[in-house]
N, C-alpha and C positions, 0 to 999 in steps of 0.2 A: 299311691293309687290303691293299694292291697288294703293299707288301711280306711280310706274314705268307705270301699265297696263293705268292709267287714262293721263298717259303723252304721251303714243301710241295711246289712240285712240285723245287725241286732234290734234297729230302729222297727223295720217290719217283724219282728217276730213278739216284739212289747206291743205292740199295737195289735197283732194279732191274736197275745194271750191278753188283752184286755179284752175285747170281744170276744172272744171266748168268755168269758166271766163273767160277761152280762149278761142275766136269767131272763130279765125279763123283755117280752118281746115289742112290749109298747116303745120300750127306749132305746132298743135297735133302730125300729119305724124311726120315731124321735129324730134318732142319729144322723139314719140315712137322708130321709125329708130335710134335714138342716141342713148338711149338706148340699142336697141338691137345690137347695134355696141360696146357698152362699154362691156354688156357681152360677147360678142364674142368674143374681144379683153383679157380681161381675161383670158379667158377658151385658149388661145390659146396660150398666153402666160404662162401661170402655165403649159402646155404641154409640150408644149419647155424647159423651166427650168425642171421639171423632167426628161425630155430628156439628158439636159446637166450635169446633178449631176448624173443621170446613169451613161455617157461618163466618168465622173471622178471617177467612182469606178471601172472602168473596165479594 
């Protein structure tokens, strides 16, 4: 267990010194916008598909 939690926090502090390293502020935006595009797109498609396996029970 000591080790999983010590392989997440080294996993967040690489991710954290990467954004940190990124100067420029377009591909932050960039970053984040993709981001909240990929959840979106998720969320919107697991919608849909419970949508459509409802349509198939009915």
């Amino acid at each position: 267990m000591k080790e999983a939690i010590n392989e997440v926090k080294s996993e967040v502090k690489a991710k954290l010194l990467f954004w940190n390293n990124i100067k420029s502020k377009k591909i932050k935006v960039a970053l984040v916008l993709g981001f909240i595009v990929l959840v979106t797109l998720k969320i919107f498609t697991t919608v849909l598909t419970f949508d459509w396996l409802k349509g198939l029970f009915t």
